[in-house]
N, C-alpha and C positions, 0 to 999 in steps of 0.2 A: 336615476344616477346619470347625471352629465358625462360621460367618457370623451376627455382631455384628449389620451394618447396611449394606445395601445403599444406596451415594450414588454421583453422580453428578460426573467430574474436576472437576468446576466448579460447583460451587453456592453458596457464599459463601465472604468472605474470611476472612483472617489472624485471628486474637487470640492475645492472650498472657496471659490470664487464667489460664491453667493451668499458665503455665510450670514453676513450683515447685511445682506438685502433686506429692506422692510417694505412692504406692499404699505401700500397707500391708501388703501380700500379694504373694509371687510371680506376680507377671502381667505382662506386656507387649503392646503392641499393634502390626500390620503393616496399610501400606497400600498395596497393588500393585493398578493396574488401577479395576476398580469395588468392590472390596471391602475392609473392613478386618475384618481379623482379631484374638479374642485368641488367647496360646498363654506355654504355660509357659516361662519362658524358658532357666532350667537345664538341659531336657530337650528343649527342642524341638519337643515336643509338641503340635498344636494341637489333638487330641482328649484329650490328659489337659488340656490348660488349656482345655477348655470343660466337662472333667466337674467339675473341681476350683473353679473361677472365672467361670463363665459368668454368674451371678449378679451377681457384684462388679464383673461390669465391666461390664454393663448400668446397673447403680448410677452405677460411676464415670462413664460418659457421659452419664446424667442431671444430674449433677452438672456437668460439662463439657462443653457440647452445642457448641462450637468447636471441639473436638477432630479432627472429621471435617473443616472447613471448613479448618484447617490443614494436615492431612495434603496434602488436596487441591490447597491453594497449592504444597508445596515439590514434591510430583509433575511439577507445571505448570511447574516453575522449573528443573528437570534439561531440558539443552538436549536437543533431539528426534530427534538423531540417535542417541542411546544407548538401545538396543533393550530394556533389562532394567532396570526401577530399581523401589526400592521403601524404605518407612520405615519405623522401627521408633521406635518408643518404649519406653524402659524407665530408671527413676528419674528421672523427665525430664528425657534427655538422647534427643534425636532423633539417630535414624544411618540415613543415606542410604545406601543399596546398590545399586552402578550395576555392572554384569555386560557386558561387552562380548565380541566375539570378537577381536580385536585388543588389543596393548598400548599403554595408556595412559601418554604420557610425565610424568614428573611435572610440568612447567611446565603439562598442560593438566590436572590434576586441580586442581593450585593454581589453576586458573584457575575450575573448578565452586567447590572448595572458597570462594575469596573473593566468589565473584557469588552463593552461596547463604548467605553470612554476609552479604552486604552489603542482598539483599532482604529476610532475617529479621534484625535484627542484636539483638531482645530474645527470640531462642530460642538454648537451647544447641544448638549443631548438629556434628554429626561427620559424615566422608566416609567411604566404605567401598567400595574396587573391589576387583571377582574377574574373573579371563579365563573368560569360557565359552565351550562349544564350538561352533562353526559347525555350524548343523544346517538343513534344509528344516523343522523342525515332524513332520517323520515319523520321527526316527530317524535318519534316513540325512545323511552329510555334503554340506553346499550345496558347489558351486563358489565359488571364490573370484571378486566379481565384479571386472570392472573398470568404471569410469567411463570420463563422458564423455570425446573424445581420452587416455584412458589416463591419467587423471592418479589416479585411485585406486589405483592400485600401491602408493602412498606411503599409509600409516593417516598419519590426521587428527594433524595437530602441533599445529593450532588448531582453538580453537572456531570451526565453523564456524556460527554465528549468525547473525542477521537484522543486529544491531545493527552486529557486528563488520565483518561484509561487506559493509555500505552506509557503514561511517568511511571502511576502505580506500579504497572504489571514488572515494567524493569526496575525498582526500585525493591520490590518486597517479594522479589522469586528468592525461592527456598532455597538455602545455599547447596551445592552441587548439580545445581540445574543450570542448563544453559537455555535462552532461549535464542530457535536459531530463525523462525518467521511469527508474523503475527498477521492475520488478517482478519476483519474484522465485518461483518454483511448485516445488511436487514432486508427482507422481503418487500418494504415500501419504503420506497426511497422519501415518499411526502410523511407521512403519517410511521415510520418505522413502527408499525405491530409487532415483527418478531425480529429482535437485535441479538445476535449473537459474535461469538468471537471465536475464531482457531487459533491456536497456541501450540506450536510445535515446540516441541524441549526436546534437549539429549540431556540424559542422565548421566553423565560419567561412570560413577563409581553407585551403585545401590547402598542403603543403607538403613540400618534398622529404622521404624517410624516414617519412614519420607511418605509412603504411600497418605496415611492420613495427614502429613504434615501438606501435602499437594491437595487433599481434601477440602482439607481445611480453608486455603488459600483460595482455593477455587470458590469455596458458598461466600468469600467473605467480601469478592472483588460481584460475584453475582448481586447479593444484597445490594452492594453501595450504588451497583451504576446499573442496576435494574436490566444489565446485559449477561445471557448466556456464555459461560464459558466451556465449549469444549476441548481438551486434551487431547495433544498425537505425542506418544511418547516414545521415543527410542532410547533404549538403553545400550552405552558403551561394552565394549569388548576387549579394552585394555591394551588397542595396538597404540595408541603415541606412549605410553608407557615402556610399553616392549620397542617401540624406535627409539625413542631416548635414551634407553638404557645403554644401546652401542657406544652414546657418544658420554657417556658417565668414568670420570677416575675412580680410584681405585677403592673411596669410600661409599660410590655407589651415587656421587653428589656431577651436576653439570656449574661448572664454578667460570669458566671460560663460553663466551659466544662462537668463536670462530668454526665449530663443527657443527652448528645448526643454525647459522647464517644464509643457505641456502635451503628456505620451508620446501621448496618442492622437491627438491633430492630426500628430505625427513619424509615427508609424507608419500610420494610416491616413487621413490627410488630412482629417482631421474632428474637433471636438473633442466628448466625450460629451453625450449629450443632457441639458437643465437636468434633466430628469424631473417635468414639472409633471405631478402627477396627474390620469390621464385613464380613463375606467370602457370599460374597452375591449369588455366582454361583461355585459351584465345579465344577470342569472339569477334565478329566485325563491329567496328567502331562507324559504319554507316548509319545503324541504328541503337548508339547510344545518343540517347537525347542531353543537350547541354542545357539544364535550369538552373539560369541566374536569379533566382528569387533569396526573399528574406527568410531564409532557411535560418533555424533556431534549434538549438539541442538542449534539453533538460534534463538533469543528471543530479545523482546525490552530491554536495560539496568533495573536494578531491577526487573524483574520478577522472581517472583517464582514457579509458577503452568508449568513447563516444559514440554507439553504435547503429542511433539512430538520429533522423532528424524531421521537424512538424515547421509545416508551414500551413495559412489559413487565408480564405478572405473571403467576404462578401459581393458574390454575386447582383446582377442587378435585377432579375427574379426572384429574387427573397431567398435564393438557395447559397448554401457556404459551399465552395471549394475545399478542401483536407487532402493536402495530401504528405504521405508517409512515406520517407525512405530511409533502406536500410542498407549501411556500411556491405561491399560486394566482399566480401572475404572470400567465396569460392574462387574467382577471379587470380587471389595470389597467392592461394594453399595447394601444392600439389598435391594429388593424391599421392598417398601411400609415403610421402617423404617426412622428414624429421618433424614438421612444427606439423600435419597431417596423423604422423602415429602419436606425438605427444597428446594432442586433443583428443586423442579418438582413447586414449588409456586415462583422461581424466573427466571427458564426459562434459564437461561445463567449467567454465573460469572459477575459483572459491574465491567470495569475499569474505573480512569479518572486519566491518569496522571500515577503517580507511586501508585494509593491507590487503592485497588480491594476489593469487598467482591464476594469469590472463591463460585463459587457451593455446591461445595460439604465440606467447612470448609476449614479452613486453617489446619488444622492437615492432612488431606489426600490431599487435592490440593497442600499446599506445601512443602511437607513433605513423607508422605508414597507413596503415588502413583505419584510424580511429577520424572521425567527422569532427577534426578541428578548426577555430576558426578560418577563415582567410585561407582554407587548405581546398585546393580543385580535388574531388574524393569521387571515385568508382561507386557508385550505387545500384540498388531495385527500389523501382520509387512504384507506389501505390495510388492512385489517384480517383479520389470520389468525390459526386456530389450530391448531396444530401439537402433534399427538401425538406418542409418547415415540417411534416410529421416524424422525422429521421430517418425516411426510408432511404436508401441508396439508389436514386435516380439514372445515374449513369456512373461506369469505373473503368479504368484502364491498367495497365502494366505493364510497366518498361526498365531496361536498364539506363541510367541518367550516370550523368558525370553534375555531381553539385557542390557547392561550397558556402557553409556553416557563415553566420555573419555574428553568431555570437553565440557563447556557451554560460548559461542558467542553473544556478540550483534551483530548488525547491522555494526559498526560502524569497529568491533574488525576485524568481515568477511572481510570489505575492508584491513584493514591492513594484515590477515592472507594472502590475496591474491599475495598481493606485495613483500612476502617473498619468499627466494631463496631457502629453503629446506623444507623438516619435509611431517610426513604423512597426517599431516590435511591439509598442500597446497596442495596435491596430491590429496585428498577428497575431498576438496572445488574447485579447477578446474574440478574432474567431474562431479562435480556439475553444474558447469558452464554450461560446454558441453552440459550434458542430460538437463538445462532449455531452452539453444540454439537448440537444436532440439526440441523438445517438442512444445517451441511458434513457431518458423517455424510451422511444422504439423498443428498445433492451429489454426494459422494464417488465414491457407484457407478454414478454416470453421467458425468462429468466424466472430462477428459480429464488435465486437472492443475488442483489448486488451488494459490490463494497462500498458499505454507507460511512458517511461523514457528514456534517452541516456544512453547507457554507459552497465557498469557493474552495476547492483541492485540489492544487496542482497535481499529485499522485494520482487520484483521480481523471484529471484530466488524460495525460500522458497514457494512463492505463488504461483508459476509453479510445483513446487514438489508436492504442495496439492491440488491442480484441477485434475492432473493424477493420485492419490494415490484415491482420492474422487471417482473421474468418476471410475474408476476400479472395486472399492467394490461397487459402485451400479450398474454395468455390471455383478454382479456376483451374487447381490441380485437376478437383475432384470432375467439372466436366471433359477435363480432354485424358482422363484415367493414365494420370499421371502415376505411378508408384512411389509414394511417398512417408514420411512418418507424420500421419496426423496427433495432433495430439487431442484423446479424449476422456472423458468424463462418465460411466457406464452410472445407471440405477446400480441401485442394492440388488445382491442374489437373491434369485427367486425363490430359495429357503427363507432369506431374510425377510421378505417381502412378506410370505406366507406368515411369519410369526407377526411380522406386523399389524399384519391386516386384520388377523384374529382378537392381536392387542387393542387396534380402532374399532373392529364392530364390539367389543365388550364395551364400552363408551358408548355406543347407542350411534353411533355414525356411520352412514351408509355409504360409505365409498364402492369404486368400480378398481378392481385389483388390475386391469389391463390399460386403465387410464391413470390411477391417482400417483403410480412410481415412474412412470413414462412422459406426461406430459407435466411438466414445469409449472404452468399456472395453476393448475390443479391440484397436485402439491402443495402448493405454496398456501394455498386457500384452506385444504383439510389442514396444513400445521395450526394456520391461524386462529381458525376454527375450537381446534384443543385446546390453544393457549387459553382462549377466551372461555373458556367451558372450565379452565380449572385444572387440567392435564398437563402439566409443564411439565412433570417430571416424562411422561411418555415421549414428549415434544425433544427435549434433550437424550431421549434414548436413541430416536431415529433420527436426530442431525450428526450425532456420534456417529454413527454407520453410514449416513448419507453424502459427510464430508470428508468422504477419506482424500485419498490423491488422486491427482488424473496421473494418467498412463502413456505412453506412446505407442503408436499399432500401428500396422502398415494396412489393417484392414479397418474402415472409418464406422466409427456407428456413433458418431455424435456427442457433442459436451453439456453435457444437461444439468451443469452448471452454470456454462452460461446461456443455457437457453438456445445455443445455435445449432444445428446443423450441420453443421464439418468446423475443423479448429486445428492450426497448425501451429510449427515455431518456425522464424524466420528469421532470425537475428543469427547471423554466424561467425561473429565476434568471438560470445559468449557461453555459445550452444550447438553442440557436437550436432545434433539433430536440424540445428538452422543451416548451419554449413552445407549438408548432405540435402537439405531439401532446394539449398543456393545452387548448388548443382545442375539438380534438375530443373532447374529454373531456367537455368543456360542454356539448356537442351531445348528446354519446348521454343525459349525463343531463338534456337538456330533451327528449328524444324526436326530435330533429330529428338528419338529416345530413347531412357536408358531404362537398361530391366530392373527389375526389381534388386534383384545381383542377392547381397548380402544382408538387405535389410532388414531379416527377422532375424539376424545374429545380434545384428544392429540395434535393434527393438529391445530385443531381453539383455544386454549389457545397459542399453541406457536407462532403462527401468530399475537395473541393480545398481546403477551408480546414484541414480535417483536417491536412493533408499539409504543411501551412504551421504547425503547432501549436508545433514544436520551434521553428522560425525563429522566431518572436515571441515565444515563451518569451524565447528568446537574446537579441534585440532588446532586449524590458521590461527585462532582467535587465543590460543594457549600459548605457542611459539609466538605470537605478538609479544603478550604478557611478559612472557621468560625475556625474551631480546629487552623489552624498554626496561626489565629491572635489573638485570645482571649487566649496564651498561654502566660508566664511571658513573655517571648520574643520576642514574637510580640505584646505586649501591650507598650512594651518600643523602636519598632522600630520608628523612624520614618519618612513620608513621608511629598512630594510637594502635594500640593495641589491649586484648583484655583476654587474662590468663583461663582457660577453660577447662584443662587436664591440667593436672603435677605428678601421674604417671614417673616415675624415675625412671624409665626408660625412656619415654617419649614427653614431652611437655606441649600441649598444644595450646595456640592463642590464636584469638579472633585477630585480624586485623581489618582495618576498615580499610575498602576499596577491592579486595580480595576475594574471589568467588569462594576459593576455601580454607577450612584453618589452615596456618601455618605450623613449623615444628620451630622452637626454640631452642636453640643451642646453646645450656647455659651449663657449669662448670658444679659439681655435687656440693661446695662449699655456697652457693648462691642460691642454689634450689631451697633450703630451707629457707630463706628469708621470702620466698614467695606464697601468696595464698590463693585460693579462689576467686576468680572476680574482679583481682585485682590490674590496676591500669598500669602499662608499660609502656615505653617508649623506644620503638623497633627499627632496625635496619636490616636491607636483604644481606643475607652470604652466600646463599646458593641454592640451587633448583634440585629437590629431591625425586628423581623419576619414578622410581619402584611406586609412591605413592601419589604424584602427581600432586605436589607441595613445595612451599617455598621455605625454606628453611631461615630462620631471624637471630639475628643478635640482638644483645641491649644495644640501644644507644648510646654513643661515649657520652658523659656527663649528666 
């Protein structure tokens, strides 16, 4: 095999500059893995078409130097569970060749086929599947595996994608569930063996049947997308109900907004601080560094608390530069004062949706101290560089003064990607790059990463702050800093013990000192079960494996992800960033500070932790209530479909609505309603005691 040109899956975008190119000469070109190749295409050949053309096509990709950066897109664009793909070019018409051990039905090729015309839609594009044979890599035929709880029996009907299976999951939760995270890992990032998913819910209100109605839900999202689902569930305690109630007249109904216009007085009895700018730590400004670079921030759409920012570039050693900095908050939070006690009593800013109440106020969170564009911003900037296996070569840390040259969603990154010039594509492919090495490196110490096909901006962003993270608590951790690391412990050693007895009845020899302590090993005995047929055992020990990480002021490692010390550093967002922003100050004025209060510190942040999903729920309720009980949404109206006729109570589905509604209808109307039957609804008002919206008919 002639090798063209050695490039890497990821290193710039799309163009279509060549689409209509046509070679002049029998030649074509293949792009599988890290290499492209030419080869005769008549014959096959890819030693007669390097003797014959080796030449011409050196030419032609001078001529075409997008050529490889396109290859590499559609690669990234075949979803990830398909072991074998690769592209050919010839008379430019590109053809996808995706090789599986399983048969592919046709609803899911049509389904590759239109998501890879839909990403390229100005390439010609063709699909092309062959069945291949099940093998180990050595010759010899693999077992067939099965999944978790046995739901791999069944080959893939659907795509099981990232996209696909977070619509579902928010589309067909059970009503009275919230969901307040989702995250989603596989063990190998090439070949995903074992995909699973976390799914944090808060339950509001319990109710008869839900347990299996969540059962159910769970084997049936398992079957489709040949993905593990496991469950963290917290159930409600009925305090927004008991907050609400205060601001309730005299029928027990909230019919007016003005006395729960202010979510953070409702939920934590305080309203956020004004944020009068206050200099909470002097520091010399001799050695803050000023970096004028093409500093970039990527953020959910409408955010405002901007609290980090990525910049990238290629080195002339083959190594990326990354470096990571983050919003200085310690800098202008005094200790112990008003926007200092407010964060330290809520623990962490709450989102839900696009509505937040920010840590630190909305005056400094999005405003003074948020990384807006064009804005000269206080920072801790992190500085690595990472050679082509990912290790971290050289790193530094310093306080910087920088400013943002443009603010990104998620959305915008994919499109900045697939652009043909400009310095931010040039930034956001080293980006690429240094998150492509970095999860490499990762990989083979890591237990599971968060899997996706493709190019993933979240990904990306979320690779930049595992290495930015891990760093500064390498740097606490050598000058024994006192700090709140954040970590990740094995299972208890009871739990361990039941395990272990559960894997040798399976006939599998593990070592009880290595297989819950070392990560690759781990990772290997799950594998191991899945493929032997054990999937239900496999989902008993990720349930226990994947609880939450903690904060401790005393470090024993994230065996999560694999590392060896693991901190938070964002102090925007996070009561624990701030205080470790602190000490940050300290080590680089030369002074420092004791430990003081920080196992008071530790076990409230852990208990606010634990309350994370509850206030999610909360925020994301007082949303709801505000956008319906506005002139607005009193006069929208919706489908509804009658489910009780209770004379007391009348309850109806409404579409858009997490839970039934109560209908407010007069004992001369109640009879003319039945079962099942379809109404046409508008809000009147928010029932507390039950956490419902209360409807009328529609006029007319």
């Amino acid at each position: 095999m002639a090798e063209v040109s050695s490039i890497s899956p990821a290193v710039s975008p799309q163009s279509s500059s060549f689409q209509d190119g046509q070679l002049s000469f029998p030649i074509g070109f293949r792009a599988s893995g890290f290499e492209l190749t030419a080869f005769e295409p008549r014959t096959r050949d890819e030693a007669l078409g390097a003797v014959l053309c080796q030449n011409q096509a050196l030419a032609y990709l001078r001529e075409h130097p997008t050529l490889v950066e396109t290859f590499s897109l559609i690669l990234q664009s075949v979803p990830n569970w398909i072991p074998e793909k690769e592209v050919f070019l010839y008379q430019g018409v590109y053809t996808v060749h995706i090789s599986t051990p399983c048969v592919l039905k046709r609803a899911v090729l049509e389904q590759i086929r239109e998501f890879l015309r839909a990403s390229f839609p100005e390439l010609p594009l063709e699909l092309l599947w062959t069945q291949s044979p099940v093998s180990d890599g050595n010759g010899k035929p693999k077992p067939a595996g099965r999944g978790l709880a046995s739901f791999s029996k069944r080959r893939f009907e659907n795509d099981p994608s990232r996209a696909l299976l977070m619509k579902e999951i928010e589309e067909t939760l059970p009503q009275g569930v919230f969901l307040s995270k989702t995250r989603l890992f596989q063990s190998d990032p090439n070949a995903g063996a074992l995909k699973f998913a976390v799914l944090s819910l808060y339950i509001s209100q319990h109710r008869p049947g839900l347990e299996a109605e969540l059962d159910h839900w769970r084997s049936s999202l398992e079957e489709k997308y040949a993905t593990g689902i496991i469950l963290q569930k917290e159930e409600g305690r009925g305090r927004l109900s008991q907050r609400l109630s205060r601001f309730a007249d005299e029928e027990g109904l909230i019919r007016d907004l003005s006395p729960i216009s202010d979510f953070a007085r409702v939920l934590f009895d305080r309203s956020t601080p004004s944020g009068e700018v206050e200099l909470g730590r002097r520091v010399r400004r001799d050695n803050t560094e000023r970096l004028d670079l093409h500093w970039i921030t990527v953020d959910p759409e409408g955010a405002q608390d901007l609290d980090d920012a990525l910049y990238a570039e290629a080195r002339s050693n083959g190594n990326i530069l990354l470096l990571v900095s983050f919003a200085d908050a310690a800098r202008w939070v005094m200790p112990e004062g008003e926007v200092d006690l407010f964060a330290r009593r809520i623990g962490f800013s709450v989102y839900a949706g696009k509505a937040a109440i920010p840590m630190l106020g909305e005056r400094l969170a999005f405003n003074e101290l948020s990384l807006l564009p064009d804005r000269w911003r206080y920072a801790f900037t992190v500085g690595m560089e990472i050679d082509g296996e990912g290790a971290v070569v050289k790193s530094h840390f310093f306080r910087s003064l920088i400013r943002s040259r443009g603010r990104y969603s998620f959305d915008e990154l994919q499109e900045i990607a697939k652009g043909r010039n400009g310095k931010t594509r040039e930034v956001v492919w080293s980006l690429v790059e240094a998150n492509r090495r970095l999860r490499f490196k990762r990989s083979a110490q890591a237990s599971f990463l968060p899997g996706a096909a493709g190019f993933d901006p979240h990904l990306l962003v979320q690779e930049c702050m595992i290495a930015a993270n891990h760093m500064v608590a390498g740097i606490f951790r050598k000058y024994s800093v006192p700090v709140l690391y954040r970590v990740h412990a094995p299972p208890l050693r009871m739990l361990r013990r039941k395990f272990l007895r559960d894997i040798q009845a399976t006939g599998t020899d593990v070592n009880m000192k290595s297989v819950f302590t070392d990560a690759v090993s781990f990772r290997r005995m799950l594998e191991d079960l899945q493929a032997r047929g054990y999937g239900a055992l496999v989902h008993e020990i990720l349930d226990v494996y994947m609880t939450r990480a903690a904060y401790r002021v005393t470090n024993c490692g994230h065996s999560g992800l694999g590392l060896s010390e693991y901190t938070v550093f964002k102090g925007l967002r996070n009561y624990a960033g701030l205080e470790n922003q602190r000490r940050a100050h300290a080590l680089l004025d030369g002074r420092m500070l004791r430990g003081g209060d920080l196992k008071a510190l530790e076990r409230r942040l852990n208990l606010l932790q634990r309350r994370q999903a509850e206030y999610t729920y909360q925020l994301a309720s007082l949303v709801e209530i505000r956008d319906n009980l506005t002139p607005t949404g009193r006069h929208r109206v919706y489908n509804g479909v009658v489910r009780s006729l209770d004379p007391t109570k009348v309850l109806v589905d409404v579409h858009g609505f997490r839970r039934e509604g109560i209908l407010n209808i007069s004992a001369d109307f109640l009879s003319t309603l039945r079962l099942g039957q379809k109404v046409l609804l508008q809000v009147e008002a928010y029932y507390p005691a039950q956490e419902r919206f209360v409807f009328r008919l529609a006029a007319g």
